[in-house]
DRENTORKOL-3810 file (N, C-alpha, C; in nm, 4 decimals):
REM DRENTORKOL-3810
@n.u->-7.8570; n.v->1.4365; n.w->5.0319; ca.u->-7.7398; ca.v->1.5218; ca.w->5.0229; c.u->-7.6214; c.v->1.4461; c.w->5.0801
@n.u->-7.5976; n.v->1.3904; n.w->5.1981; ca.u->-7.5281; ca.v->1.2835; ca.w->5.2351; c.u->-7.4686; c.v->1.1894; c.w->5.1576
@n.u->-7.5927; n.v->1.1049; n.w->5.1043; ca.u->-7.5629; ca.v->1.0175; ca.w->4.9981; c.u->-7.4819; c.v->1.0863; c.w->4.8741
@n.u->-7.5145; n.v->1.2205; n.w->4.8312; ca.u->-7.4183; ca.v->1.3015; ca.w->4.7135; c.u->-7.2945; c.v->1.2950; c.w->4.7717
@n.u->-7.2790; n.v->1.3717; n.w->4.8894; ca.u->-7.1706; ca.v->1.4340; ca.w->4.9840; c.u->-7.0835; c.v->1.2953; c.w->4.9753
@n.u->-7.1416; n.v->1.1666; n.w->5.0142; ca.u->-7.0364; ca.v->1.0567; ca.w->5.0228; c.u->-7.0065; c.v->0.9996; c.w->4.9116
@n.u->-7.0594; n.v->1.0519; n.w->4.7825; ca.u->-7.0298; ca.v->1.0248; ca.w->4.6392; c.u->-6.9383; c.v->1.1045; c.w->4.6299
@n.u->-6.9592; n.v->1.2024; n.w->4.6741; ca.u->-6.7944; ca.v->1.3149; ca.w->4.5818; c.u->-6.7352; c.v->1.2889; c.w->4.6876
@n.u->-6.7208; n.v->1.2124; n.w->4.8135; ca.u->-6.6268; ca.v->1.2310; ca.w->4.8674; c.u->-6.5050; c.v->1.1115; c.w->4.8252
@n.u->-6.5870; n.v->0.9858; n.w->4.7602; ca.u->-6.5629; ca.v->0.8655; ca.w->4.7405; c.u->-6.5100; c.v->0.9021; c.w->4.6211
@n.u->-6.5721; n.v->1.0127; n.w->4.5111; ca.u->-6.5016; ca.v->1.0420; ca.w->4.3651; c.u->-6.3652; c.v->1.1551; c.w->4.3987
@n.u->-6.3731; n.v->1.2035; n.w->4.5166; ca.u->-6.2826; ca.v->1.3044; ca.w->4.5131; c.u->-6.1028; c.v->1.2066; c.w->4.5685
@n.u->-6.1576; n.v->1.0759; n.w->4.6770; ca.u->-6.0951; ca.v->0.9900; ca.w->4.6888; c.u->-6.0124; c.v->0.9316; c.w->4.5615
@n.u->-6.1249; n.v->0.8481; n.w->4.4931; ca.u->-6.0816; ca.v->0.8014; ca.w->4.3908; c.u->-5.9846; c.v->0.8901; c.w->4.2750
@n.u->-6.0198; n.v->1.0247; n.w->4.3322; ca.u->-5.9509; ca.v->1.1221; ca.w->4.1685; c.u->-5.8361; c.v->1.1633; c.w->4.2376
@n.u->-5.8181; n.v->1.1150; n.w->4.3556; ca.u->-5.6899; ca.v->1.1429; ca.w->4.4426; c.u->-5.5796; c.v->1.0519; c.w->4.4056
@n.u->-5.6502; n.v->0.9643; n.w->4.4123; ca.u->-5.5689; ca.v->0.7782; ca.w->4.4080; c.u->-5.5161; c.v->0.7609; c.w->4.2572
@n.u->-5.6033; n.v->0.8610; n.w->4.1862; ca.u->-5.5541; ca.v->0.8625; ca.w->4.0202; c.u->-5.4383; c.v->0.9639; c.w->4.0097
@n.u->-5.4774; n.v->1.0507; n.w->4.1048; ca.u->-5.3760; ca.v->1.1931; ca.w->4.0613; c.u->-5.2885; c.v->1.1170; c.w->4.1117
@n.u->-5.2594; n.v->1.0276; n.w->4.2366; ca.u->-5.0786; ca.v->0.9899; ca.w->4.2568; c.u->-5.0832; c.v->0.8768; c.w->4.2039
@n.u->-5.1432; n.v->0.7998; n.w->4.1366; ca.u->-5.1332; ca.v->0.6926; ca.w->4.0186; c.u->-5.0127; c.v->0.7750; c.w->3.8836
@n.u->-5.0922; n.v->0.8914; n.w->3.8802; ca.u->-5.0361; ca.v->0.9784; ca.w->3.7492; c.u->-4.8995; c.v->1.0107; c.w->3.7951
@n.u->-4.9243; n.v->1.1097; n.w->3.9794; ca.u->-4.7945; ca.v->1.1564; ca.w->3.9706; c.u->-4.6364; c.v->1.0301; c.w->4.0119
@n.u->-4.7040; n.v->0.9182; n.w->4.0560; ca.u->-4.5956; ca.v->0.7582; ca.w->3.9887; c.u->-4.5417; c.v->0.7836; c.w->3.8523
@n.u->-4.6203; n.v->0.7904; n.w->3.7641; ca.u->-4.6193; ca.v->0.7711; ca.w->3.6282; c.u->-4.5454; c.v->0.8938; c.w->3.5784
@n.u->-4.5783; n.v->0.9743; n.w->3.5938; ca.u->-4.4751; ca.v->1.1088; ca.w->3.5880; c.u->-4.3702; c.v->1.1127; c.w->3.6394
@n.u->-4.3683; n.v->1.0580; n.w->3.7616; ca.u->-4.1993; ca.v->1.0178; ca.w->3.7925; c.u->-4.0911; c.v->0.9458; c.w->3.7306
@n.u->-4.1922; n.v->0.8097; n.w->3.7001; ca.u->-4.1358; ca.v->0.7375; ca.w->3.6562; c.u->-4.0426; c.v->0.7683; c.w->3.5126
@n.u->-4.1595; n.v->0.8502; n.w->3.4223; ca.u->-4.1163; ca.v->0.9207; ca.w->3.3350; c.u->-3.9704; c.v->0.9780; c.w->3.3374
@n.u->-4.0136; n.v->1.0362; n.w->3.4040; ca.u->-3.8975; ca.v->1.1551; ca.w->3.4209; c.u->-3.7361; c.v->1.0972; c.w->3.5162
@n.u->-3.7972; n.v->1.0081; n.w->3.5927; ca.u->-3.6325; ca.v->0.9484; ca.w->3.5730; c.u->-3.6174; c.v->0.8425; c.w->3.4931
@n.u->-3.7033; n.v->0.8299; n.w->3.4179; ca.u->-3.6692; ca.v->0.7692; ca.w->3.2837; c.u->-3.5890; c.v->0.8266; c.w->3.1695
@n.u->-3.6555; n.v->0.9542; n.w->3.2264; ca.u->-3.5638; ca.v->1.0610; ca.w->3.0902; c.u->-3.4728; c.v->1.1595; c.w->3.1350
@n.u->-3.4460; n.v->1.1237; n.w->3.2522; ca.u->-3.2836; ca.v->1.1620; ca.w->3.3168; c.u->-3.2063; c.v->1.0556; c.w->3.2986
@n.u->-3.2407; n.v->0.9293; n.w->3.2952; ca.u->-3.1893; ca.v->0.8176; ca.w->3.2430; c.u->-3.1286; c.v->0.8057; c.w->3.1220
@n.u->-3.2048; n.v->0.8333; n.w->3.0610; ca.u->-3.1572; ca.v->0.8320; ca.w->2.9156; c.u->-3.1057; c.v->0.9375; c.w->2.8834
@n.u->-3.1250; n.v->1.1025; n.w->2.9540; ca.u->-3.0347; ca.v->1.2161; ca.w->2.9086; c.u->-2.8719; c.v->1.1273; c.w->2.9324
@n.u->-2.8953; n.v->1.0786; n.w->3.0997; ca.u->-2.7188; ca.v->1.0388; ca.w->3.1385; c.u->-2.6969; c.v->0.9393; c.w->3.0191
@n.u->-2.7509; n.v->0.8356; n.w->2.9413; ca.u->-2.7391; ca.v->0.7473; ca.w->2.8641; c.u->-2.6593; c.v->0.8422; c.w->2.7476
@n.u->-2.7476; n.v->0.9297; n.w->2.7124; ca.u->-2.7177; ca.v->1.0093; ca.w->2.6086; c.u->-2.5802; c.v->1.0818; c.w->2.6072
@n.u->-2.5599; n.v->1.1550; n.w->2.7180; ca.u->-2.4663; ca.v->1.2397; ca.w->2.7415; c.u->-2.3126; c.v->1.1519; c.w->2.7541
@n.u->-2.3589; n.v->1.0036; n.w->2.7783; ca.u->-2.2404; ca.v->0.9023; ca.w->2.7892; c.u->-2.2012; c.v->0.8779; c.w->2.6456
@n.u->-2.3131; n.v->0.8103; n.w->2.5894; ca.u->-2.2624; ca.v->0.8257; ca.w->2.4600; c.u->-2.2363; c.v->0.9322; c.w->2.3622
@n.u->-2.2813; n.v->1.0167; n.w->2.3862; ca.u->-2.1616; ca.v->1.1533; ca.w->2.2938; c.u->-2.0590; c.v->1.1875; c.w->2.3138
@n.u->-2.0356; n.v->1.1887; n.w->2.4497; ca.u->-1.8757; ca.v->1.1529; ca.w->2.4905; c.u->-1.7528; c.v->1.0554; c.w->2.4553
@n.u->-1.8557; n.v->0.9007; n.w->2.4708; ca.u->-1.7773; ca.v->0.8355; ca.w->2.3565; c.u->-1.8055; c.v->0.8091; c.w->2.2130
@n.u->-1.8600; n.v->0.8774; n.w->2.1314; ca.u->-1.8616; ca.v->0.9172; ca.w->2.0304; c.u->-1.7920; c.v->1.0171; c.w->1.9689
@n.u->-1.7600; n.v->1.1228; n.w->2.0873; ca.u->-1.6399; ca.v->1.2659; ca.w->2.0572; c.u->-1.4820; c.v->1.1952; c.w->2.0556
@n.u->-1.4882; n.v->1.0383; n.w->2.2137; ca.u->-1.3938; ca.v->1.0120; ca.w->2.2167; c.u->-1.3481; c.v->0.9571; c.w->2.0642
@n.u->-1.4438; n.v->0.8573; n.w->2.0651; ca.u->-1.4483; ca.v->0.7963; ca.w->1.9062; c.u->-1.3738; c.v->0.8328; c.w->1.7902
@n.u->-1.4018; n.v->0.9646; n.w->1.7573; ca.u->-1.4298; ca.v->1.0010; ca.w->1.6843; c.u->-1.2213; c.v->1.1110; c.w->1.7210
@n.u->-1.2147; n.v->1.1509; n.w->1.7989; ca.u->-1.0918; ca.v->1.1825; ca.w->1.8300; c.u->-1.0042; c.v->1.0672; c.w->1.8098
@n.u->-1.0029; n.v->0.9730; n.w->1.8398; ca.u->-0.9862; ca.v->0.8704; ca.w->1.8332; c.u->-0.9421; c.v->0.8163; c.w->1.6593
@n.u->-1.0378; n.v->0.8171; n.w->1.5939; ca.u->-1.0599; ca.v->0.7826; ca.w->1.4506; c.u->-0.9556; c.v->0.8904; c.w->1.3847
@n.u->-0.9354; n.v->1.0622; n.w->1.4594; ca.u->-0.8781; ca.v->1.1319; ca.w->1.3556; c.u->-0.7479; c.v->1.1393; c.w->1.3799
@n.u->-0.6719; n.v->1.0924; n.w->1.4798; ca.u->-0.5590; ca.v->1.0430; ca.w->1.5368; c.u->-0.4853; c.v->0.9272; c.w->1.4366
@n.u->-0.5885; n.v->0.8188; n.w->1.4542; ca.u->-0.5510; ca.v->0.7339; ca.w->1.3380; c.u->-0.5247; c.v->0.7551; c.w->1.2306
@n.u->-0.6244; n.v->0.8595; n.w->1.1480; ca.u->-0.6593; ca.v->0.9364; ca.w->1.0432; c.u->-0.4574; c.v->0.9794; c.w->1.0147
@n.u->-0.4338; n.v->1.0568; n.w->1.1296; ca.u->-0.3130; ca.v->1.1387; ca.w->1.1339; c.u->-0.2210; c.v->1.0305; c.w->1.0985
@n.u->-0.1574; n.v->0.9112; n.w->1.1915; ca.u->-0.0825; ca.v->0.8601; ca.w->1.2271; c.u->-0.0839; c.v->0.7796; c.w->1.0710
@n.u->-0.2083; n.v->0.7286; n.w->1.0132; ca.u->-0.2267; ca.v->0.6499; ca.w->0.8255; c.u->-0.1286; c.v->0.7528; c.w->0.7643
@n.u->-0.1838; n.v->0.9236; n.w->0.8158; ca.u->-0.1158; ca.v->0.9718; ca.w->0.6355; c.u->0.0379; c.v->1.0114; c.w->0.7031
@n.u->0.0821; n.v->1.0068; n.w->0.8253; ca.u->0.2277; ca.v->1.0019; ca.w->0.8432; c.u->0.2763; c.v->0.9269; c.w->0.8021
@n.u->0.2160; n.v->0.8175; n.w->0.8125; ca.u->0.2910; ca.v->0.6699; ca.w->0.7718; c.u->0.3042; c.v->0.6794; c.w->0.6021
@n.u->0.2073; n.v->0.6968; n.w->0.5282; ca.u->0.1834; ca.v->0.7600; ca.w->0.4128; c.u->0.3068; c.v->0.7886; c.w->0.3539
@n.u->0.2978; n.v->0.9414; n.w->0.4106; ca.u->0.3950; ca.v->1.0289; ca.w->0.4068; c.u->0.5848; c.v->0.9622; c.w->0.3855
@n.u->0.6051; n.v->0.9164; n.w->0.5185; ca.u->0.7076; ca.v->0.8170; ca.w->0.5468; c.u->0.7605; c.v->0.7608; c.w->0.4392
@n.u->0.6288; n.v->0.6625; n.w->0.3886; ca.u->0.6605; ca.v->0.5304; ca.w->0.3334; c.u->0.7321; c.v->0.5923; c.w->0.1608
@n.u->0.6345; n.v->0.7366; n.w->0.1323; ca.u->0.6440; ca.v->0.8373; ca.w->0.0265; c.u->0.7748; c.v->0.8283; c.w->0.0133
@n.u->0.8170; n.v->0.8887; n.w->0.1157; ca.u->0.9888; ca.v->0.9809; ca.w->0.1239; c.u->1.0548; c.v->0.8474; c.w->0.1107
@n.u->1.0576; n.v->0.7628; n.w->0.1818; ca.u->1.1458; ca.v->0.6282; ca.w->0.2173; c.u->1.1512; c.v->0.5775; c.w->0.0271
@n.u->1.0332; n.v->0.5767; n.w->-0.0124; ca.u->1.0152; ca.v->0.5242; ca.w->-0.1545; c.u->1.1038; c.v->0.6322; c.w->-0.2414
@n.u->1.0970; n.v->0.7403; n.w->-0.2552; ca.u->1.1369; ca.v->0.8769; ca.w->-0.2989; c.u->1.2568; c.v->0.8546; c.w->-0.3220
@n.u->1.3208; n.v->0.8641; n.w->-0.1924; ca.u->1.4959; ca.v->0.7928; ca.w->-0.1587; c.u->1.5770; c.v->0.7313; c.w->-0.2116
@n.u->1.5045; n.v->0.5716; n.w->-0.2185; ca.u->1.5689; ca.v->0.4865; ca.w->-0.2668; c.u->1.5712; c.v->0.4581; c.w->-0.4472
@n.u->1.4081; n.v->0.5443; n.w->-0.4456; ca.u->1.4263; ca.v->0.5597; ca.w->-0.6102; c.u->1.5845; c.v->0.5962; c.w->-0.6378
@n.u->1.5623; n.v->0.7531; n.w->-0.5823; ca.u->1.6664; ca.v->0.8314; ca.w->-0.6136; c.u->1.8005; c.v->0.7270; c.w->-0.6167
@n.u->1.8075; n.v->0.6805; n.w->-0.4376; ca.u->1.9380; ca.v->0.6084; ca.w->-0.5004; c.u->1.9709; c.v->0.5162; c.w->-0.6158
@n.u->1.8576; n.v->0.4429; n.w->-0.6487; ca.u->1.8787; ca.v->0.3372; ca.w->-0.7676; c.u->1.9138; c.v->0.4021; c.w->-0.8591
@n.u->1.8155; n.v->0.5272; n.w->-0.8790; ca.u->1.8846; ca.v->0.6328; ca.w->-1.0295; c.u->2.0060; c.v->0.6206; c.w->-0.9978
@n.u->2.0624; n.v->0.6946; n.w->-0.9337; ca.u->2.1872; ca.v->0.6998; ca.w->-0.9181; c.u->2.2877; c.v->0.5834; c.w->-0.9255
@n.u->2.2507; n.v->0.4861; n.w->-0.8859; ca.u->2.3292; ca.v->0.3806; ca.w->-0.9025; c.u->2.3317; c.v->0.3242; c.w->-1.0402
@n.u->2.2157; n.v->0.3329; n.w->-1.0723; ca.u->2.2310; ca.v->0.2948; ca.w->-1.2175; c.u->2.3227; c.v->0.3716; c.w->-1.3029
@n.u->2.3425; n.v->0.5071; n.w->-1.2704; ca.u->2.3875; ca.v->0.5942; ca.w->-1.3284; c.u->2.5245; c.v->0.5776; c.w->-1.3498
@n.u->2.5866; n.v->0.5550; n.w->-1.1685; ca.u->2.7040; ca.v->0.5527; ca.w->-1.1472; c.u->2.7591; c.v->0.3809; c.w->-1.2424
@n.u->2.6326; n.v->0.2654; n.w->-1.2296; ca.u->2.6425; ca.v->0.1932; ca.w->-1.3113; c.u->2.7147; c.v->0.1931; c.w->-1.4435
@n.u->2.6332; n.v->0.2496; n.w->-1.5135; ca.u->2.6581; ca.v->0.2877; ca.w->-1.6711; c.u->2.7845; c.v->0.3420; c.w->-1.6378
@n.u->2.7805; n.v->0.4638; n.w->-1.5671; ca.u->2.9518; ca.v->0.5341; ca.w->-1.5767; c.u->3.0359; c.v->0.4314; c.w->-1.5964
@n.u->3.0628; n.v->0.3278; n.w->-1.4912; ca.u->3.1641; ca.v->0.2214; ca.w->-1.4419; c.u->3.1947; c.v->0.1624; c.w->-1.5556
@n.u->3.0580; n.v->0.0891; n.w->-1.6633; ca.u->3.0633; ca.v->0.0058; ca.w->-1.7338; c.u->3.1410; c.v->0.0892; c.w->-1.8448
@n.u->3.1019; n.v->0.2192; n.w->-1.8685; ca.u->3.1614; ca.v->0.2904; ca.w->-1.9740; c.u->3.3776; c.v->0.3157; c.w->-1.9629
@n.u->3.3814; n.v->0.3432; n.w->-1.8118; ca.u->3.4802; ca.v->0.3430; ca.w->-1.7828; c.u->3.5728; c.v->0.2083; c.w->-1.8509
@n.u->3.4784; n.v->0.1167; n.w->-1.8029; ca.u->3.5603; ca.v->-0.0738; ca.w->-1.7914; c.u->3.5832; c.v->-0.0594; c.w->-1.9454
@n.u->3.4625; n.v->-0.0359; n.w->-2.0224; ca.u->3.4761; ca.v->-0.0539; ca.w->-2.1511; c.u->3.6146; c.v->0.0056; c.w->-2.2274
@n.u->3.5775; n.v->0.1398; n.w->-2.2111; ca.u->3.7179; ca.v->0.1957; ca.w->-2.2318; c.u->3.8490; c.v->0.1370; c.w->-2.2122
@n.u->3.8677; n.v->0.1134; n.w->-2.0684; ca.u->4.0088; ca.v->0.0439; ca.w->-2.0329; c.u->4.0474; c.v->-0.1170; c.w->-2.0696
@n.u->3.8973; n.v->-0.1416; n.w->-2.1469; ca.u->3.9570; ca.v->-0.2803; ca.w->-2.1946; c.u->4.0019; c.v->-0.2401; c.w->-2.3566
@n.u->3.9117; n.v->-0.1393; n.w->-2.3924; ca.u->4.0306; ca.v->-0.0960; ca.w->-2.5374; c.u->4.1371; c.v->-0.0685; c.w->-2.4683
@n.u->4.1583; n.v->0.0445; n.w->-2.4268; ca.u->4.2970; ca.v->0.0626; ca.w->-2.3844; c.u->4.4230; c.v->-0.0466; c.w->-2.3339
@n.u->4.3490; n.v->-0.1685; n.w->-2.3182; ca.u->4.4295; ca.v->-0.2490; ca.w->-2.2713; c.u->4.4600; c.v->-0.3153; c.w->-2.3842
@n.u->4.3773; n.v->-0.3279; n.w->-2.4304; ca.u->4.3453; ca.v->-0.4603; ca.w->-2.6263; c.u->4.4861; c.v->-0.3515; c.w->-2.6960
@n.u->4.4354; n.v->-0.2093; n.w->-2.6607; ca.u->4.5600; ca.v->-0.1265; ca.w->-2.7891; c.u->4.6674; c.v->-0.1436; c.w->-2.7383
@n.u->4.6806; n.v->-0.1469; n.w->-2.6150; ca.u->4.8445; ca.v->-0.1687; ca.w->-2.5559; c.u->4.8685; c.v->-0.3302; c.w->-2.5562
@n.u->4.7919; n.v->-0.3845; n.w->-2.5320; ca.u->4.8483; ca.v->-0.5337; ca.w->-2.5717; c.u->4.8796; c.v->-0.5333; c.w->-2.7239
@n.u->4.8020; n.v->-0.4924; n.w->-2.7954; ca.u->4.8343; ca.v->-0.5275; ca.w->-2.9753; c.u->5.0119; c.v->-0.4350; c.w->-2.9765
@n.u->5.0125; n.v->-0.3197; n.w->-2.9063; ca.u->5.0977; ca.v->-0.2396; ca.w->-2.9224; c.u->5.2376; c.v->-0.3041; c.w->-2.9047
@n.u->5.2413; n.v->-0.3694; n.w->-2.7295; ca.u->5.3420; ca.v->-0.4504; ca.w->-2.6901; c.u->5.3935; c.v->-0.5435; c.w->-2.7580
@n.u->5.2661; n.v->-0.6289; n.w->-2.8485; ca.u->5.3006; ca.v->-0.7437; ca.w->-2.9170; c.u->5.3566; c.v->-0.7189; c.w->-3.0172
@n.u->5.3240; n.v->-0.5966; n.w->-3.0730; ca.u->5.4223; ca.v->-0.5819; ca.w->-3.2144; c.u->5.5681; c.v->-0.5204; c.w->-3.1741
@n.u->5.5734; n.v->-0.4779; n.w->-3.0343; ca.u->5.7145; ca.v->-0.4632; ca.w->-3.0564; c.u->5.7569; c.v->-0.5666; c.w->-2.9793
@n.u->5.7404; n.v->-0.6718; n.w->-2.9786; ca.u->5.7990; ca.v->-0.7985; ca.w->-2.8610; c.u->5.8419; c.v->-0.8636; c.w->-2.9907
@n.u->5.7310; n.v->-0.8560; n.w->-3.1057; ca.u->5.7721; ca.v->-0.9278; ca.w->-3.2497; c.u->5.8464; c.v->-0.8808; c.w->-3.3088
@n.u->5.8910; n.v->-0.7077; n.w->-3.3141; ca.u->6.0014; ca.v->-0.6160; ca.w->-3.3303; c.u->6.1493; c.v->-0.6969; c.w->-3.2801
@n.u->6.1591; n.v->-0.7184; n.w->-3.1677; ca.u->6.1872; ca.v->-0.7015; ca.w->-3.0936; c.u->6.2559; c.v->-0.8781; c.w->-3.1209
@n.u->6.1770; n.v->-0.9756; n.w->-3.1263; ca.u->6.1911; ca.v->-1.1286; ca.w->-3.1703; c.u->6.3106; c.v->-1.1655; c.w->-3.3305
@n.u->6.2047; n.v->-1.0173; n.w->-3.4080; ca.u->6.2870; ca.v->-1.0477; ca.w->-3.5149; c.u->6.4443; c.v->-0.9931; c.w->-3.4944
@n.u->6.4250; n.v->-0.8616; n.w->-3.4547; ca.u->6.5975; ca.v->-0.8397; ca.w->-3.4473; c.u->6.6864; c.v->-0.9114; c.w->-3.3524
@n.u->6.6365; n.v->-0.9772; n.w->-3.2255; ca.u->6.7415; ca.v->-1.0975; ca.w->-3.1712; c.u->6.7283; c.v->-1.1912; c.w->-3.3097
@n.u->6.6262; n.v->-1.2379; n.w->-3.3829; ca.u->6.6538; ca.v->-1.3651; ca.w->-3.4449; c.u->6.8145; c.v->-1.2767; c.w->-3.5488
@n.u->6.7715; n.v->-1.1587; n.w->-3.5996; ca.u->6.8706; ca.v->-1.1640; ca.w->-3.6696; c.u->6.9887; c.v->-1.1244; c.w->-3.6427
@n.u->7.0013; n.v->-1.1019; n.w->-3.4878; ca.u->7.1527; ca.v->-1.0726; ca.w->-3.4088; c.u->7.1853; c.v->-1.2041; c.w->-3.4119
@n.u->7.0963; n.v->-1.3064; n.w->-3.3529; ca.u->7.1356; ca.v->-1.4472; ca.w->-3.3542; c.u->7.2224; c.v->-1.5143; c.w->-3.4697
@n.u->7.1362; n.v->-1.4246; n.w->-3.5844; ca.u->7.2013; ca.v->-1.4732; ca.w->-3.7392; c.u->7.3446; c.v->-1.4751; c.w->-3.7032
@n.u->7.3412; n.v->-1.3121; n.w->-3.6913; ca.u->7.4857; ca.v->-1.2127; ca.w->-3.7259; c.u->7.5908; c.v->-1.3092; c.w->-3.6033
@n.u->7.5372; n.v->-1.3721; n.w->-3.4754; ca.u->7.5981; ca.v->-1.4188; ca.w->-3.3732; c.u->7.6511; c.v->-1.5414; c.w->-3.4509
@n.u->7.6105; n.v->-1.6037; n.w->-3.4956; ca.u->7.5927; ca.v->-1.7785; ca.w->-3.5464; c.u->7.7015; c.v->-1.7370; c.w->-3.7024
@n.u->7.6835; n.v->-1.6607; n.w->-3.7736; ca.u->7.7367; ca.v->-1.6500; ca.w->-3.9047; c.u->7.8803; c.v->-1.6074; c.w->-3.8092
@n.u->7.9017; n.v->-1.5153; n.w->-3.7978; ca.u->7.9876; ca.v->-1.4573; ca.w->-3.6848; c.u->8.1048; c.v->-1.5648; c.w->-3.6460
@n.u->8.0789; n.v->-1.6812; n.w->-3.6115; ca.u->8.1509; ca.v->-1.8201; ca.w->-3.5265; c.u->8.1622; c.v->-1.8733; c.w->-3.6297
@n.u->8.0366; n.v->-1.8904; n.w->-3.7183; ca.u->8.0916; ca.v->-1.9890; ca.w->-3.8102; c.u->8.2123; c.v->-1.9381; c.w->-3.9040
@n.u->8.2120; n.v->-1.7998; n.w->-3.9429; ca.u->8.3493; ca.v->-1.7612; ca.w->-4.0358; c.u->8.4688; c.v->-1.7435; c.w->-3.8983
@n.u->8.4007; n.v->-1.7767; n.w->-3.7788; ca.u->8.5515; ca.v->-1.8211; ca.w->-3.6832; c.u->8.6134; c.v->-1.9154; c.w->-3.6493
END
C-alpha cells in the first residue's frame, strides 16, 4: 500500500508539474492573444485612419476636378466670346474699308470734277490774256 501510496503520490506530483506546465502554456496563450487583440485594435485604427485619410483625398481629387471644370468652363466661354467679339470687329473693319474704298472713289471723282473745271478756268484764264 505504501509502495501504491508513493506511486500516486509521485503521479499526483507529476500531474501537478503538468497542470502548471499547462497553466505556462495557457498564459502564454493568452497574452499572446491580448497581444494580438492590442495588435489588432492598432491596426483598425490605422486602417479607419487610412481610410479617412483616402476619403479626404477622395474629396480634395473631385474639388480639384470640380475647379479645373469651372476654370475650363470660363475660359471656353471667354474664347466664345472672343471669337465672337472677333468676327464682330472683322465685320465692322470690313465694312469701313468699303466705306472708305466708296469715299475714296467718291472724293476722286470730284477732285477729277474738280481738275477738269480749273483745267478749263485755266483755258478761260490763258485765252483771256491771250485776246489781252
Amino acid at each position: 500500500i505504501n509502495a501504491e501510496y508513493g506511486q500516486l503520490e509521485d503521479d499526483l506530483e507529476q500531474a501537478g508539474k503538468e497542470i502548471q506546465h499547462l497553466q505556462k502554456i495557457t498564459d502564454n496563450l493568452l497574452n499572446d492573444q491580448k497581444t494580438q487583440n492590442a495588435a489588432m485594435s492598432r491596426l483598425t485604427v490605422e486602417n479607419n485612419s487610412l481610410r479617412f485619410e483616402r476619403d479626404e483625398l477622395r474629396n480634395v481629387i473631385q474639388l480639384a476636378d470640380d475647379g479645373i471644370a469651372d476654370i475650363n468652363t470660363h475660359w471656353k466661354q471667354k474664347f466664345f466670346m472672343w471669337r465672337e467679339t472677333e468676327s464682330q470687329l472683322m465685320k465692322e473693319l470690313s465694312q469701313s474699308k468699303d466705306k472708305i474704298q466708296d469715299l475714296s472713289s467718291e472724293y476722286d471723282a470730284k477732285i477729277e470734277k474738280q481738275l477738269k473745271e480749273y483745267e478749263k478756268l485755266k483755258l478761260i484764264i490763258e485765252n483771256s490774256r491771250d485776246e489781252n
